[in-house]
Short mmCIF file of the C-alpha atoms (twelve columns), coordinates in Angstrom:
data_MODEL
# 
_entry.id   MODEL 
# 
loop_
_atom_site.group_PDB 
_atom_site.id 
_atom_site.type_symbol 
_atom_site.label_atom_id 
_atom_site.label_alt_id 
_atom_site.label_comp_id 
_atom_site.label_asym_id 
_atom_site.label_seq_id 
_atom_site.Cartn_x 
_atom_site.Cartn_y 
_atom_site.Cartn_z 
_atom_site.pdbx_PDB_model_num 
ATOM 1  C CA . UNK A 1  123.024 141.236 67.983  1 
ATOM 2  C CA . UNK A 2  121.270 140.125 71.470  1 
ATOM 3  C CA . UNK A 3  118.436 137.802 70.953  1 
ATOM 4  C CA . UNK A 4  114.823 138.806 72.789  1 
ATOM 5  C CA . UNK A 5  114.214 136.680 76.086  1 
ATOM 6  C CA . UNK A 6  111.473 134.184 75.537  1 
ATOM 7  C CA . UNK A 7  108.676 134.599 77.569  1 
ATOM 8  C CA . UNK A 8  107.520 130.685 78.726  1 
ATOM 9  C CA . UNK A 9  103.553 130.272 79.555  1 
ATOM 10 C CA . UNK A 10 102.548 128.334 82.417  1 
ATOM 11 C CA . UNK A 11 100.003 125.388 80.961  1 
ATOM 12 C CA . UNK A 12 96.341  125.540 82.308  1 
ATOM 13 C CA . UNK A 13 93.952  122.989 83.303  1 
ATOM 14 C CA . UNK A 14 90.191  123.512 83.253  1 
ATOM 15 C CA . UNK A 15 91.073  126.948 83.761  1 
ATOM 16 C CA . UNK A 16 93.516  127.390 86.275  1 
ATOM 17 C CA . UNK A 17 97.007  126.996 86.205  1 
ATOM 18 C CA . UNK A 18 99.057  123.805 86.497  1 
ATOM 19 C CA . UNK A 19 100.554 125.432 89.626  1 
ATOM 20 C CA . UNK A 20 97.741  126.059 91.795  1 
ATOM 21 C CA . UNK A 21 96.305  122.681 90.891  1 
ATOM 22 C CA . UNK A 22 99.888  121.331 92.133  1 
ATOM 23 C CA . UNK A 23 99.439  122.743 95.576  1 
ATOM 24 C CA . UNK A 24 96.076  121.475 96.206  1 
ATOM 25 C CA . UNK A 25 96.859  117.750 95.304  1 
ATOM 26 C CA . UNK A 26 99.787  118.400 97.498  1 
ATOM 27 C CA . UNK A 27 97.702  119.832 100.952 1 
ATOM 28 C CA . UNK A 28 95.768  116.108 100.207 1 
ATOM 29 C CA . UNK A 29 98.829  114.514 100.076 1 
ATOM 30 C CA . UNK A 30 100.271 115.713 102.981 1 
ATOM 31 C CA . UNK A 31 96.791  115.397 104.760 1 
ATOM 32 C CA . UNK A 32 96.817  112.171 104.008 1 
ATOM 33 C CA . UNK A 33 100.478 111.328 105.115 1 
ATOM 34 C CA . UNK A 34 99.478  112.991 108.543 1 
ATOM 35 C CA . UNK A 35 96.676  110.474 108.706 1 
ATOM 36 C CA . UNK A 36 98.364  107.544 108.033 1 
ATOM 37 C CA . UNK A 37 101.413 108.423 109.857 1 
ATOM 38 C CA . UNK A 38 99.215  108.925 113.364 1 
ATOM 39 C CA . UNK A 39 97.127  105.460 112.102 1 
ATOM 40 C CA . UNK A 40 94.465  107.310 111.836 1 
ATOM 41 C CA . UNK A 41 94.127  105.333 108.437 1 
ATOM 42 C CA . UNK A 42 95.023  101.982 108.754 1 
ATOM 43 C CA . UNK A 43 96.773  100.840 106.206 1 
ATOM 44 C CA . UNK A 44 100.192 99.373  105.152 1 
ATOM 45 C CA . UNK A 45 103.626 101.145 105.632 1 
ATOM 46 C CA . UNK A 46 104.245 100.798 101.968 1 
ATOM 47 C CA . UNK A 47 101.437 103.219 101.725 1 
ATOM 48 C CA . UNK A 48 102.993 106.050 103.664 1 
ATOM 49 C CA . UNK A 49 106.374 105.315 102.286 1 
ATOM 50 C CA . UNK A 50 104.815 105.929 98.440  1 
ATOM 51 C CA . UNK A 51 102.917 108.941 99.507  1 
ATOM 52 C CA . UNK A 52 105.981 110.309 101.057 1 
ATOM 53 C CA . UNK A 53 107.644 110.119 97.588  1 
ATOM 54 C CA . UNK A 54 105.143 111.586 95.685  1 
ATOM 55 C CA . UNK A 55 104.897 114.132 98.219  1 
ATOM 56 C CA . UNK A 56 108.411 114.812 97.464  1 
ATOM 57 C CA . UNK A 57 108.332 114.905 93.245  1 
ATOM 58 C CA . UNK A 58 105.238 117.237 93.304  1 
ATOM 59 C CA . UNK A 59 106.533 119.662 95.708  1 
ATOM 60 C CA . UNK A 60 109.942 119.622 93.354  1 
ATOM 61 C CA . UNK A 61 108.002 120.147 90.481  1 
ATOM 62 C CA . UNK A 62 105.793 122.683 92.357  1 
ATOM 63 C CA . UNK A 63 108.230 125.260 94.009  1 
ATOM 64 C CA . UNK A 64 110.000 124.734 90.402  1 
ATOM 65 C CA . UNK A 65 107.701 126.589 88.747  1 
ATOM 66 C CA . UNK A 66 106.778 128.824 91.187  1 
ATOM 67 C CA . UNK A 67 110.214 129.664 91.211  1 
ATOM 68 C CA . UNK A 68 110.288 130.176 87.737  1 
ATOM 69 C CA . UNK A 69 106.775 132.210 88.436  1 
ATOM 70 C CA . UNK A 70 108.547 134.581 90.912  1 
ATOM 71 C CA . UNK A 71 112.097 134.924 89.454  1 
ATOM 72 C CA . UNK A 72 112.207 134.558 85.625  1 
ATOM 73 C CA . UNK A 73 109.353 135.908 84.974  1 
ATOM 74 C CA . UNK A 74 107.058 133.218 83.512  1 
ATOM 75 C CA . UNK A 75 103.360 134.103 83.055  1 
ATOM 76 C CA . UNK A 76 99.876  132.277 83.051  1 
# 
């Protein structure tokens, strides 16, 4: 007796999925790290260091479920 693969949904948010509102906080992110890396923005370092780590747990939580999109077969 083989049990049926469970199909897992990806959440939405005002419409769209969690995913694609993932990316776009992360193109701000790393818009933003640009600017304050070339001073553009003046402000402390500790600013650019926390937006640097940020940067790095939503793009790990971002090509994780688009990996999970592509591969395995989750759905919107």
């Amino acid at each position: 007796m083989s049990a049926l693969p469970t199909m897992a949904t990806i959440p939405l948010l005002f419409g769209k999925p969690v995913n694609i509102w993932l990316g776009m906080v992360l193109a701000v992110l790393v818009v933003l790290q640009v600017l304050l890396g070339a001073r553009v923005l003046k402000l402390p370092f500790v600013v650019h260091r926390i937006n640097g780590f940020a940067i790095l747990a939503i793009a790990v939580v971002h090509g994780f479920i688009g990996y999970m999109i592509w591969f395995h077969g989750w759905v919107y």
